[in-house]
C-alpha positions in Angstrom: -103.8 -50.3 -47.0 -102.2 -46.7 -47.6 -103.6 -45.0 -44.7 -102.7 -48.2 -42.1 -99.2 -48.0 -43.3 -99.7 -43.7 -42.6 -101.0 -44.7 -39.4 -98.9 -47.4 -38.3 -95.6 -44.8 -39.4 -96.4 -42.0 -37.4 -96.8 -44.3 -34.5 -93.3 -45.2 -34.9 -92.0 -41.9 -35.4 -94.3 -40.8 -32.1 -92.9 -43.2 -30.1 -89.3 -43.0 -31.3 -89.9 -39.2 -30.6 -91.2 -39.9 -27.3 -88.5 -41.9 -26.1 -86.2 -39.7 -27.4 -87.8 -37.1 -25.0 -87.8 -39.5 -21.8 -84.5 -39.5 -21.9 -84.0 -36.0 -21.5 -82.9 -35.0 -18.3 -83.5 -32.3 -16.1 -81.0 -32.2 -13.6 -78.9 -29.4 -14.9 -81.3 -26.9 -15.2 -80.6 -24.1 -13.5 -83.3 -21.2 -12.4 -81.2 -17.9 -12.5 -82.2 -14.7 -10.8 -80.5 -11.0 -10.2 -78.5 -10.4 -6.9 -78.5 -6.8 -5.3 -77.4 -5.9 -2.1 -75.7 -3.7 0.1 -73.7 -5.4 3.2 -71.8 -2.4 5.9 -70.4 -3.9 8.7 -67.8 -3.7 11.5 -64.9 -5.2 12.3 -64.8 -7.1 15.4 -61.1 -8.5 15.0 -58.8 -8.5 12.4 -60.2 -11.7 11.1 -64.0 -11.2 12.0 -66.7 -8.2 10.8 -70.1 -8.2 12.1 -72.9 -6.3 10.7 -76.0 -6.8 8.1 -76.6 -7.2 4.6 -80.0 -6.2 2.7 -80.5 -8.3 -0.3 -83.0 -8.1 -3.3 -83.6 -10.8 -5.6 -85.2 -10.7 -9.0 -86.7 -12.7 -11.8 -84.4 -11.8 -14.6 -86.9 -12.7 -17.4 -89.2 -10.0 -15.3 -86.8 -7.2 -13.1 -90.5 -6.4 -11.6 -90.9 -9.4 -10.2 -88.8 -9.6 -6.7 -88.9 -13.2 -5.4 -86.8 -12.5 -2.5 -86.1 -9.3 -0.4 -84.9 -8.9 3.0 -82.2 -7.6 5.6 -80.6 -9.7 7.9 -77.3 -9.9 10.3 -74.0 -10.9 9.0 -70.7 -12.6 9.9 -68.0 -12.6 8.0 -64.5 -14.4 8.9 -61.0 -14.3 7.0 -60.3 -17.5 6.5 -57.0 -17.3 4.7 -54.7 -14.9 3.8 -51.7 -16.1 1.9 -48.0 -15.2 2.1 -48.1 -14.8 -1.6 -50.7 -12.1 -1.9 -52.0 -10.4 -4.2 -50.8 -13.1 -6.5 -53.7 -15.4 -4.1 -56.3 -14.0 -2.7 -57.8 -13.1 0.6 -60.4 -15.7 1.2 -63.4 -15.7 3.3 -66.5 -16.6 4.5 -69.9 -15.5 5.7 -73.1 -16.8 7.3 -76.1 -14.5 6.5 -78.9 -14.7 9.0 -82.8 -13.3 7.7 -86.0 -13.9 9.2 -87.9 -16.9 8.9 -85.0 -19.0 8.9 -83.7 -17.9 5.6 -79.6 -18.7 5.9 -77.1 -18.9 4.0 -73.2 -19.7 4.4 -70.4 -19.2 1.8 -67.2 -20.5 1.3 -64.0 -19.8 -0.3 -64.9 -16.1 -1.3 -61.9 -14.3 -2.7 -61.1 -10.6 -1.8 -58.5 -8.2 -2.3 -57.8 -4.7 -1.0 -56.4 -2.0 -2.4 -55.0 1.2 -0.2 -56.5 4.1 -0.5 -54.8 6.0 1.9 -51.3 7.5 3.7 -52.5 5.9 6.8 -52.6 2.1 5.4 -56.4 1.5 7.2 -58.6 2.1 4.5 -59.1 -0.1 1.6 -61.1 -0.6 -1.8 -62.3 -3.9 -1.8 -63.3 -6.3 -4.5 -65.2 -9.6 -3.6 -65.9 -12.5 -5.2 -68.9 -14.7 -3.8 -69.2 -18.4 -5.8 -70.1 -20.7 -3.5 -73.0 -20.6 -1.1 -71.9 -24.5 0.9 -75.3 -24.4 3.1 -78.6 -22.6 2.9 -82.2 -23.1 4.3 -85.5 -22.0 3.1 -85.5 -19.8 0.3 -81.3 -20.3 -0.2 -81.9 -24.0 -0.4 -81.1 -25.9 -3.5 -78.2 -23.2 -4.9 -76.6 -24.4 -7.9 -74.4 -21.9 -8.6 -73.3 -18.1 -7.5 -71.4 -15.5 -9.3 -71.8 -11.8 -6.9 -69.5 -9.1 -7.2 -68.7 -7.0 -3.5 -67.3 -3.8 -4.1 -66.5 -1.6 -1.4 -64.1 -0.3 1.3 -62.4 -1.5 4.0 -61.8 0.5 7.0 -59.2 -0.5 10.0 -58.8 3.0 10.9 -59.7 3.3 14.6 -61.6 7.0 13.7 -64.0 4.8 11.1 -64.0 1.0 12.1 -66.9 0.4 8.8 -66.7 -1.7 6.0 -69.4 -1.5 2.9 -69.9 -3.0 0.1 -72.7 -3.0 -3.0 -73.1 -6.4 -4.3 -74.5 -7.5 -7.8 -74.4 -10.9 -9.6 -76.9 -13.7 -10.3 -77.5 -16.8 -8.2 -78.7 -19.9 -9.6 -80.9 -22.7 -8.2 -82.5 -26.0 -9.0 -85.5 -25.2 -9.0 -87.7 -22.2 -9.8 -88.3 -19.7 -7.0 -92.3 -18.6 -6.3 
């Protein structure tokens, strides 16, 4: 009689522990990797640069393991810039072209610039990339983004180049072969 009782308990407790585990879901997990990059470009107008962007990104559990890595063409486009700045921020957007129809476009990315020299054309810039509002192929399925662009700005007509170095993590909702 003991070991029926024995048996009939952990039954319970098995299927108390399984439901307790069906219930769990997994729609906020997130798969987090490494963002590196480097992005130079031109500016076309005051509001629009033109150039490319190489991009590396990594597994973070294993830097060795690079699940993306590629250079495409870039367009970036000011999309605001407030009467109150610096107090708001510059805000822009880019759409990153790559080959085999990796794309991505972000939104609301917030800049400032700082001058850097007598002239007034050339600018340390800090970016902030947190949204990525459309992507296809591998930038499908972002979750979330958090990339730091630090660079310079050039308007000087000697040296029309902008750069920037960009680190950060993105995050998607599913793993990434």
């Amino acid at each position: 009689m003991k070991s029926k009782v024995v048996a009939i308990s952990l039954f319970a407790s098995s299927s108390i522990l399984g439901l307790g585990y069906s219930s769990i879901t997994f729609a906020d997990v997130e798969f987090c990797y490494d963002v590196d990059g480097y992005v130079s470009t031109q500016n076309v107008t005051q509001s629009i640069q033109v150039g490319s962007i190489d991009l590396v990104i990594k597994n973070q559990v294993d830097p060795n393991d690079v699940v993306f890595e590629s250079t495409g063409n870039l367009v970036g486009s000011i999309t605001s810039f407030p009467e109150n700045y610096p107090e708001k921020p510059i805000l822009l957007s880019h759409a990153a072209k790559f080959p085999k129809g990796n794309n991505f476009v972000t939104n609301g990315d917030e800049g400032y610039l700082f001058p850097k020299d007598q002239y007034g054309c050339l600018f340390n810039a800090q970016e902030k990339i947190k949204e990525i509002a459309g992507g296809s192929r591998f930038f499908k399925g972002v979750t979330r983004v958090d990339i730091q662009a630090t660079g310079e700005v050039s308007y000087c007509p000697q040296a029309n180049m902008n750069w920037f170095y960009l680190a950060g993590e993105v995050c998607f909702d599913a793993p990434k072969p």
